[in-house]
C-alpha positions as CSV (number, residue, x, y, z in Angstrom):
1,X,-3.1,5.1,-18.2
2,X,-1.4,8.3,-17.9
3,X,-4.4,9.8,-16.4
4,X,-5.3,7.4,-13.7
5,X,-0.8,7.7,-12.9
6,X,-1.3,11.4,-12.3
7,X,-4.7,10.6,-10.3
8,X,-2.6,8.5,-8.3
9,X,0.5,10.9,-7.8
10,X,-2.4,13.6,-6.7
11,X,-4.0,10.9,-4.3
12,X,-0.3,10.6,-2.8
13,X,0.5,14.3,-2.9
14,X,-3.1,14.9,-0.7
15,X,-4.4,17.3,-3.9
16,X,-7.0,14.3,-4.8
17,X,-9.2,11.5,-3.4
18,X,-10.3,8.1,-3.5
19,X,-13.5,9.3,-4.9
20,X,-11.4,10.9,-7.9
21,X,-10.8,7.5,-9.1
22,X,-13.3,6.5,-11.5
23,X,-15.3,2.9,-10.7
24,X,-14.4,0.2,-12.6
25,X,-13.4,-3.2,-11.8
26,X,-11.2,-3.3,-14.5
27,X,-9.1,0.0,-12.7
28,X,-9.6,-2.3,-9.3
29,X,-7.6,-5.3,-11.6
30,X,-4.8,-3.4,-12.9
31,X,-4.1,-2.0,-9.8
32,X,-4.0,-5.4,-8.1
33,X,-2.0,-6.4,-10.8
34,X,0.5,-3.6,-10.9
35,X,0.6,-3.7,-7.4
36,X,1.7,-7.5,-6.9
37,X,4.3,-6.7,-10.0
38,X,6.3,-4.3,-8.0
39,X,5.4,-6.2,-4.6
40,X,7.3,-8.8,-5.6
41,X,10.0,-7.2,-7.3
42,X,10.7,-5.5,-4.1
43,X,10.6,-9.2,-2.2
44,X,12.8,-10.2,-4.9
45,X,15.5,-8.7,-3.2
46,X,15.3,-11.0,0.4
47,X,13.1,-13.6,-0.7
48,X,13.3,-16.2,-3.8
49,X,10.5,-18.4,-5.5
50,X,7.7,-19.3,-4.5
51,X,7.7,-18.0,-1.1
52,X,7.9,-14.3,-2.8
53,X,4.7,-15.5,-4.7
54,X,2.9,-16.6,-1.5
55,X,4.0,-13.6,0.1
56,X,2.6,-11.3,-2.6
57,X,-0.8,-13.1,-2.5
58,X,-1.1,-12.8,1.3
59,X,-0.7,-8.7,0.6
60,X,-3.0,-8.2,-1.8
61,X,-5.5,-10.6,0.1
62,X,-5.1,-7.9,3.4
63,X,-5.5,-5.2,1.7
64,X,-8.5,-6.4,-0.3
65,X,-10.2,-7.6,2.8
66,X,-9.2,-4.8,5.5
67,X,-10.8,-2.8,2.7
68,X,-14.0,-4.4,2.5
69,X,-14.0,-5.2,6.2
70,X,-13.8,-1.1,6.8
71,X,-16.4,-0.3,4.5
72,X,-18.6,-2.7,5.4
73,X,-18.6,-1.5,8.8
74,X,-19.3,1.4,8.0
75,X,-22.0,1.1,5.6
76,X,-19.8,2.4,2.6
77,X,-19.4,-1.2,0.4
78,X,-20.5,1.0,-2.6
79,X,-17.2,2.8,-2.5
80,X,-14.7,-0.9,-2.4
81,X,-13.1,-0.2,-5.8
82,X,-12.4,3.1,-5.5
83,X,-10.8,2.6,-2.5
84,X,-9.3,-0.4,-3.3
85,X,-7.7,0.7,-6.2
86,X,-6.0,4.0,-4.5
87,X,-4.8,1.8,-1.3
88,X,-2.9,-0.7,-4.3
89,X,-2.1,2.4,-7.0
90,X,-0.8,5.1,-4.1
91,X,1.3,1.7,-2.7
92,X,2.5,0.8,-5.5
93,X,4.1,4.5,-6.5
94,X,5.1,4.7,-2.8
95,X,7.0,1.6,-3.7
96,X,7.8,2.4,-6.8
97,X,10.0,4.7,-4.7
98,X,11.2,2.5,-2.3
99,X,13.3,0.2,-4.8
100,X,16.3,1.8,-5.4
101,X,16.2,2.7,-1.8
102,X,16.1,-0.8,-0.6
103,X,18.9,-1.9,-3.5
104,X,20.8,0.3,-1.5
105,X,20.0,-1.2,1.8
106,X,20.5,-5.1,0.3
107,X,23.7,-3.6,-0.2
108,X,24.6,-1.6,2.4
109,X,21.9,-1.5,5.9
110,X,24.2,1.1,7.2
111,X,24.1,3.8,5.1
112,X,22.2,6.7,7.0
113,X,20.8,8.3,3.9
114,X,19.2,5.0,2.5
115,X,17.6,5.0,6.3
116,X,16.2,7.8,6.8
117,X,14.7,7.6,3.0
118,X,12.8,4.3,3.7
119,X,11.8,6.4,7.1
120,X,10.3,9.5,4.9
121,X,8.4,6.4,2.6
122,X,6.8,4.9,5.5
123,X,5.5,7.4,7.4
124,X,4.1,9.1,3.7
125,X,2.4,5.5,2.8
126,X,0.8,6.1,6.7
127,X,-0.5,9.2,5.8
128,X,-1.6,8.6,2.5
129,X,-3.0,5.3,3.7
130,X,-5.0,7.8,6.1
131,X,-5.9,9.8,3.7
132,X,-7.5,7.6,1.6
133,X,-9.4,6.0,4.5
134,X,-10.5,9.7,5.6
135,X,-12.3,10.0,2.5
136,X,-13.1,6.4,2.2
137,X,-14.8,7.0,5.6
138,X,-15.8,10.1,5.9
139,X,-14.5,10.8,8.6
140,X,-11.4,13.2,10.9
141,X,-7.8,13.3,9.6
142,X,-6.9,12.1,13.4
143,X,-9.0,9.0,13.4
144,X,-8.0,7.6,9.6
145,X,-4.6,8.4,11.0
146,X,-5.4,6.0,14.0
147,X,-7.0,3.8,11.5
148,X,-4.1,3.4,9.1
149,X,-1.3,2.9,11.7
150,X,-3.7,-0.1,13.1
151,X,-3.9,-1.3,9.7
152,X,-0.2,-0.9,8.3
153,X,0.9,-2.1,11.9
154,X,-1.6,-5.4,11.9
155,X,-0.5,-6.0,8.5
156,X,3.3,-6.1,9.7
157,X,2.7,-8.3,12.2
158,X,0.7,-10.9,10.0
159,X,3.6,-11.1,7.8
160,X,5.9,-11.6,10.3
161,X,4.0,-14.3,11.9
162,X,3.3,-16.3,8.4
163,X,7.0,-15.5,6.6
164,X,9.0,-15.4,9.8
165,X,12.3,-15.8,8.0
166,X,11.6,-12.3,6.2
167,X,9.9,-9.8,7.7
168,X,7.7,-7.5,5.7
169,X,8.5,-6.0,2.2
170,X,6.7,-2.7,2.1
């Protein structure tokens, strides 16, 4: 476990890859599960019930499938759960991150600090997000960028549309 957390940290410090991962499914189901733990833990703090549950599920359901839908498009499906699992592992320690830091903005969405840290953790999920899909794809630095801002961006706005009342957790 320790090994595959310090794969992940490397993955979101840009020193490894998605390819570094090994391939298992069974990595591919502890990352969806460790991702939809801390997903919702992080709703937890706007959202209550079952709604948080929904929301969770609709997540892990984009990611999975904007994951396969990329690869498959690009004739790369042999490399789904080792991309999979770094898009939910590298999310989930981005988020990780983000919890105290939107405690603090349940508490207080004025405090500049609090800000401009959720800022820094967004645009380093982008960029991890496009470096994963760099490698994933074999392809530029520029166009996974474009990629993953599409992707992040879509995702947003599917959220918003199906849990209006919330907005988007991560």
């Amino acid at each position: 476990m320790y090994t595959y957390l310090n794969l992940l940290f490397n993955i979101c410090l840009f020193k490894n890859a998605p390819q570094d991962i090994p391939y298992s499914h069974f990595i591919l189901r502890l990352s969806i599960a460790t991702y939809a733990l801390v997903s919702y833990l992080l709703i937890q703090v706007s959202v209550k019930g079952l709604q948080a549950f929904l929301q969770v599920g609709v997540e892990v359901i984009l990611i999975l499938g904007f994951t396969y839908l990329m690869l498959s498009i690009s004739h790369y499906r042999g490399r789904y759960a080792q991309t999979a699992s770094a898009l939910l592992g590298t999310d989930t320690l981005i988020s990780l991150f983000a919890l105290p830091v939107i405690g603090t903005l349940s508490i207080d969405n004025n405090n500049l600090l609090a800000l401009l840290s959720m800022l820094a953790l967004m645009i380093w999920h982008w960029l991890v997000t496009a470096h994963i899909i760099r490698h994933a794809l074999s392809q530029s630095f520029s166009f996974a960028t474009g990629i993953a801002f599409l992707y992040i961006f879509s995702t947003y706005q599917i959220m918003g549309v199906l849990f209006p009342q919330t907005g988007v957790s991560n």
